[in-house]
C-alpha positions in Angstrom: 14.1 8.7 -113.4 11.6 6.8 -114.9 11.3 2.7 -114.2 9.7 0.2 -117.1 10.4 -3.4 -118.0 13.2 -4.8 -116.6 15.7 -3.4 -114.3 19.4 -2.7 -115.2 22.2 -1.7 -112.8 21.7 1.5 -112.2 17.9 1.0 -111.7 18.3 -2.0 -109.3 20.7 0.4 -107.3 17.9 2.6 -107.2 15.2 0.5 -106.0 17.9 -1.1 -103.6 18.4 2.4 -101.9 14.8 3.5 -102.2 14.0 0.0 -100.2 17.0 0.8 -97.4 15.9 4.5 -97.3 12.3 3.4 -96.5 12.8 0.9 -94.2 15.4 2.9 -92.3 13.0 5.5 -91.8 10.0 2.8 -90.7 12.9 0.9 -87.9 12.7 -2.0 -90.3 16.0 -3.9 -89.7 18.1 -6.8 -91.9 15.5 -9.8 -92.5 12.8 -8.6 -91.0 9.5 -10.1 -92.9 8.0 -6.6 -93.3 11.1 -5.8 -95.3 11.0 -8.6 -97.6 7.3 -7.9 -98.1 7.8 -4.3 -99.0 10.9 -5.4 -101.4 8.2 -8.0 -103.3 6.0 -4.9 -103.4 8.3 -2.4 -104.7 9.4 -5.0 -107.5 5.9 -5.2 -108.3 5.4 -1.8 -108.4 8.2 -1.4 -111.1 7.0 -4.0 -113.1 3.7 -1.8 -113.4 5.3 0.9 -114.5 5.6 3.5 -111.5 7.4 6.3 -112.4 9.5 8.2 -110.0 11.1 7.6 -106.8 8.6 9.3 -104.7 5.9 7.4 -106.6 7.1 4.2 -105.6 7.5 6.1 -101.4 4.2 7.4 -101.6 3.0 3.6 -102.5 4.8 2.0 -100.0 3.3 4.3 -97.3 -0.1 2.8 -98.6 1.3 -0.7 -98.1 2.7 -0.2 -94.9 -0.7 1.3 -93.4 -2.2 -1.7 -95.0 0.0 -4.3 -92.2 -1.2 -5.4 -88.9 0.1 -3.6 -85.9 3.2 -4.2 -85.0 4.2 -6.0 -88.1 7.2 -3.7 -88.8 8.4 -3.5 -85.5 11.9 -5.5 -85.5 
């Protein structure tokens, strides 16, 4: 699936899972501030054209590496 300009239903259903797969899989929980922070990322990350699902993972895992210690811990 590829992901350019801006998102229609389908897409944003997409991104919405990719973002509750991901931080499922970190212990993220609800509001947490690490998950609004990766949701601004992965929106940016669509905007610039990343094309695939496991594109848009593999970046994440670079963002969450990038957060203090601890950050993500609910």
């Amino acid at each position: 699936m590829t992901f350019r300009g801006t998102a229609d239903e389908i897409q944003l259903a997409t991104l919405t899972r990719i973002l509750d797969d991901y931080c499922e899989q970190a212990g993220i929980e609800g509001s947490h501030p690490a998950r609004e922070h990766l949701a601004r990322r992965l929106i940016a990350l669509f905007n610039g054209g990343i094309d695939s699902p496991d594109d848009i993972k593999m970046a994440l895992d670079g963002i969450t590496k990038d957060l203090k210690p601890g950050a993500i811990q609910p």
